[in-house]
Residue frames as qw, qx, qy, qz and C-alpha x, y, z in Angstrom:
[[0.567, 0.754, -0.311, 0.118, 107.26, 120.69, 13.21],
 [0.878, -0.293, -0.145, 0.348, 110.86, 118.91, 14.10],
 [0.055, 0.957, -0.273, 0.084, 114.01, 120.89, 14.59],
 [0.806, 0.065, -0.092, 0.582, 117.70, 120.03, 14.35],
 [0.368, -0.845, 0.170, 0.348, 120.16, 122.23, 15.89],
 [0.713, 0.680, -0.160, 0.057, 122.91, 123.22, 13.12],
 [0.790, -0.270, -0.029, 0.551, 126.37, 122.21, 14.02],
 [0.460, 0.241, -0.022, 0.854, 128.11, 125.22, 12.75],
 [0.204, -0.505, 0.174, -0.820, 125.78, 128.21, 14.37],
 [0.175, -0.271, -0.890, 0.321, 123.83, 125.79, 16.67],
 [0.375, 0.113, 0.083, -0.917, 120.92, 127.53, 16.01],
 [0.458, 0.278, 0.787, -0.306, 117.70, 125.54, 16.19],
 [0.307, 0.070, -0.618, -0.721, 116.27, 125.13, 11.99],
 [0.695, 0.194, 0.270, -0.637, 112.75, 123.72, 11.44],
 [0.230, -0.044, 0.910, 0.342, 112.71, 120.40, 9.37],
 [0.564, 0.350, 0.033, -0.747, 110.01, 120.76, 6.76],
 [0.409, 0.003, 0.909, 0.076, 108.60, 117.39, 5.67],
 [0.526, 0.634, 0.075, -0.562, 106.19, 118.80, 3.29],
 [0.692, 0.478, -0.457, -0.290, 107.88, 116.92, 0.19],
 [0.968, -0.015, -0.249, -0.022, 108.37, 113.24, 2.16],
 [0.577, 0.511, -0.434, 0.466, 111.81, 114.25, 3.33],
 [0.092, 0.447, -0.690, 0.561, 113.88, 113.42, 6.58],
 [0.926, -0.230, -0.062, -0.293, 111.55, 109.84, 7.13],
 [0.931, 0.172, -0.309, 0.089, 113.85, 107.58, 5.78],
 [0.752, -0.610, 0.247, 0.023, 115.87, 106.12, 8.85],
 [0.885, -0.028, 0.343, 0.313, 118.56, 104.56, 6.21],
 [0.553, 0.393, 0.112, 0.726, 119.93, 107.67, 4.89],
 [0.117, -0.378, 0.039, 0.918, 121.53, 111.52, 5.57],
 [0.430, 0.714, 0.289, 0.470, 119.96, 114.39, 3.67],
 [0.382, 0.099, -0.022, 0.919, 121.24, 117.53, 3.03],
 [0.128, -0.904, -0.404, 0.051, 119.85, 120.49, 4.62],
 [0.428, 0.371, -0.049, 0.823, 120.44, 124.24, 4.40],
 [0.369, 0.059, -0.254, 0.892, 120.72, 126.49, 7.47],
 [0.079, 0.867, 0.438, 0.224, 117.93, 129.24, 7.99],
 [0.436, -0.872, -0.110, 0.192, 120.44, 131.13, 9.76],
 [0.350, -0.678, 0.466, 0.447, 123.77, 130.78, 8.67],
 [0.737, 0.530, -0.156, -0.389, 123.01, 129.57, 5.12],
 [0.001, -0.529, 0.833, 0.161, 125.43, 126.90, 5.55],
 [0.807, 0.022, -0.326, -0.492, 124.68, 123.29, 4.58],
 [0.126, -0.428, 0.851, -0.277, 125.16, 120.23, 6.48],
 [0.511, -0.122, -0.818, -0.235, 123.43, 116.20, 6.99],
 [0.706, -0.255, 0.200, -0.630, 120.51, 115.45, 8.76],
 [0.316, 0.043, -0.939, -0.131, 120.24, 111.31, 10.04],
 [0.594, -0.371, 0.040, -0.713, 116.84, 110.55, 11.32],
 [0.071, 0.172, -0.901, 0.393, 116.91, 108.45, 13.96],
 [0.648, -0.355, -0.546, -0.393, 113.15, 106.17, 14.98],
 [0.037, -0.354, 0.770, -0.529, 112.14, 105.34, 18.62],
 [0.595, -0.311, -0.703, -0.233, 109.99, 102.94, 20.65],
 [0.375, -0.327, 0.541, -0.678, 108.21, 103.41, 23.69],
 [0.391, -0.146, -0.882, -0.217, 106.86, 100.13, 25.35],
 [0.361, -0.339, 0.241, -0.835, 104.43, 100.04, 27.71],
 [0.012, -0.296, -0.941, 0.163, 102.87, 96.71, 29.75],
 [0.550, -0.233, 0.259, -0.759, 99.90, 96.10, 30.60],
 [0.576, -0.200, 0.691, -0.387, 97.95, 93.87, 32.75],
 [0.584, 0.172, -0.540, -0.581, 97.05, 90.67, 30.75],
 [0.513, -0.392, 0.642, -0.413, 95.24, 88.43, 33.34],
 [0.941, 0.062, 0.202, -0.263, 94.24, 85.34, 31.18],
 [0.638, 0.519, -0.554, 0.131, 97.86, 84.72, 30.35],
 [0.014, -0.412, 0.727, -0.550, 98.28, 84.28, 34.28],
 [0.093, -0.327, -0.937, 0.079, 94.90, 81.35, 34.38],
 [0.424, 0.452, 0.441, -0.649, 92.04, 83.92, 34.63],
 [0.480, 0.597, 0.622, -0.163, 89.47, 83.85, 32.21],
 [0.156, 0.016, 0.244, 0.957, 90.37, 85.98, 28.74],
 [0.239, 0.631, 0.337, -0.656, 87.33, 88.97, 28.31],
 [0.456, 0.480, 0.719, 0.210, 85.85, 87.71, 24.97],
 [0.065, 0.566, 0.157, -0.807, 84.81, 90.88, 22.80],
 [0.730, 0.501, 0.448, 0.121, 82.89, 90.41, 19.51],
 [0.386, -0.147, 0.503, 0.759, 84.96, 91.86, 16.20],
 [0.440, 0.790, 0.310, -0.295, 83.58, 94.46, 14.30],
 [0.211, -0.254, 0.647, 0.688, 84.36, 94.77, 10.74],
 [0.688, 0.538, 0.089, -0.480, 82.51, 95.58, 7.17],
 [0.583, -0.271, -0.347, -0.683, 81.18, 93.58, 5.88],
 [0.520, -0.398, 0.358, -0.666, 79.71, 92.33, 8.85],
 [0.960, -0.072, -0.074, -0.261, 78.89, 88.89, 7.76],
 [0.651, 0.443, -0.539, 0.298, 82.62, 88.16, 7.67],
 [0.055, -0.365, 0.579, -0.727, 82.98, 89.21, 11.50],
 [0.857, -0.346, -0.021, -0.381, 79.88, 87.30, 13.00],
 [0.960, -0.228, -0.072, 0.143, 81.24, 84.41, 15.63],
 [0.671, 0.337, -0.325, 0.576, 84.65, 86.31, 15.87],
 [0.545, -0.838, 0.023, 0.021, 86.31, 87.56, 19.26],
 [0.618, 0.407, -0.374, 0.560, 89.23, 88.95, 20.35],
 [0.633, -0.452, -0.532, 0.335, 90.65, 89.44, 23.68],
 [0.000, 0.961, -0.070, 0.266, 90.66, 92.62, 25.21],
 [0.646, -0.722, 0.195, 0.150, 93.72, 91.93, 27.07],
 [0.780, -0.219, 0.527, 0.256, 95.70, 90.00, 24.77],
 [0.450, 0.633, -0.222, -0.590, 94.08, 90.63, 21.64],
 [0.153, -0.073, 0.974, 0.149, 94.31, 86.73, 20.85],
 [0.565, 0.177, -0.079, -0.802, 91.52, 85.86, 18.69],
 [0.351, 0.172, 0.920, 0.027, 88.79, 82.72, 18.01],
 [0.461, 0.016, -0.460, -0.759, 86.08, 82.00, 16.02],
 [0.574, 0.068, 0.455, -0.678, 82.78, 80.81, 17.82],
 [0.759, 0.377, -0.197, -0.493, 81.88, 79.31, 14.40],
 [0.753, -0.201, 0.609, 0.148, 82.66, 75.88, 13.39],
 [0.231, -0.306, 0.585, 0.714, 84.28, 75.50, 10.13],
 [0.023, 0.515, 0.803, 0.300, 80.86, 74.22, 8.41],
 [0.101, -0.878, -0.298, 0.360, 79.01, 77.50, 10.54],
 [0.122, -0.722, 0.182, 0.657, 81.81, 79.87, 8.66],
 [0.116, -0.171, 0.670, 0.713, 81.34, 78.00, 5.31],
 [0.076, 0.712, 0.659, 0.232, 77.39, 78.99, 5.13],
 [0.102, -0.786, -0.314, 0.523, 78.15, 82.21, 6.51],
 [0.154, -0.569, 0.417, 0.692, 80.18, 82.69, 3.70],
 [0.046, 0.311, 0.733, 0.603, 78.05, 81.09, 0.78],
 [0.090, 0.747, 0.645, -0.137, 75.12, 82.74, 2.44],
 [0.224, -0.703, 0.022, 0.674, 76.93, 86.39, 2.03],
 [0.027, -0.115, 0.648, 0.752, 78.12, 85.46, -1.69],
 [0.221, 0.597, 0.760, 0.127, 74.31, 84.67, -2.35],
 [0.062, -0.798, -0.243, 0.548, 73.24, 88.13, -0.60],
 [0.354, -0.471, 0.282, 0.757, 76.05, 89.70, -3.20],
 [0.051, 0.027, 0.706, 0.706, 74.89, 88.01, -6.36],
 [0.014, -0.763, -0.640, 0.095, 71.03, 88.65, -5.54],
 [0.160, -0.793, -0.133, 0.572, 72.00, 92.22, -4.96],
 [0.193, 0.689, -0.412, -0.564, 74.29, 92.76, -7.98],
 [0.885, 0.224, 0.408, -0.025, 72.95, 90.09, -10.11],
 [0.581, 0.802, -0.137, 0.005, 74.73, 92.07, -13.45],
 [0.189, 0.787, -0.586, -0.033, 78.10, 92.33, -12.03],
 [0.996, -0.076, 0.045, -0.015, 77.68, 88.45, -10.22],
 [0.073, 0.822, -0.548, 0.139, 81.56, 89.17, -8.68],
 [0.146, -0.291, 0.945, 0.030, 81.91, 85.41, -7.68],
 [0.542, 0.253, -0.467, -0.651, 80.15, 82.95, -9.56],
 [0.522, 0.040, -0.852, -0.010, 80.44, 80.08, -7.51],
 [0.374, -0.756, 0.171, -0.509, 78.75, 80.26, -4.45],
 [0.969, -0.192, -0.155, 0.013, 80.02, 76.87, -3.30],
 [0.631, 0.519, -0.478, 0.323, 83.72, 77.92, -3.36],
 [0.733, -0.170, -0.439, 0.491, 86.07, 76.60, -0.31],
 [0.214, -0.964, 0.076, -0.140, 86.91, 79.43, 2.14]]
């Protein structure tokens, strides 16, 4: 739970977010006391913490490949992203990612012949 000190008893109040209230960074609400029943404006205020880290293939080493996982799976074959960077390729060549993708829409419409959710299997990626 957050707490705001009240300006007028400076007693410490709980902020109860339970109905969505005291996110929004672009406005005051009104709040009432638990202590001194008075009422007074809350402004919420956002921070950032940054943190480096090391990211040797921006400095000539080698980036540290890692395959992409994702569902469905066939979409993610031949992708990597860098663990350092988090810069990403594709392994595939453009012809390799446009059978991987008619081979997947077959798979689909074999499987769910009734609903048959794309109809072309030929279509452009």
């Amino acid at each position: 739970m957050d707490k705001v000190t009240c300006p007028y008893c400076e007693e410490e109040c709980e902020i109860n977010h339970d109905d969505g209230a005291f996110y929004n960074e672009d406005e005051q609400e009104e709040m009432q006391c638990e202590h001194c029943d008075k009422y007074f404006m809350v402004a919420t205020s956002i921070s950032y913490y940054h943190e480096g880290y090391k990211a040797p293939c921006k400095n000539g080493e080698p980036h540290d490949w890692q395959p992409i996982h994702g569902i469905p799976i066939e979409i993610f074959k031949g992708k990597e992203r860098c663990s350092y960077c988090d810069e990403e390729r594709d392994t595939y060549t453009p012809e390799q990612r446009q059978k991987a993708h008619n081979d997947y829409v077959e798979y689909l419409n074999k499987k769910y012949p009734k609903e048959r959710a794309i109809k072309n299997s030929q279509q452009k990626i």
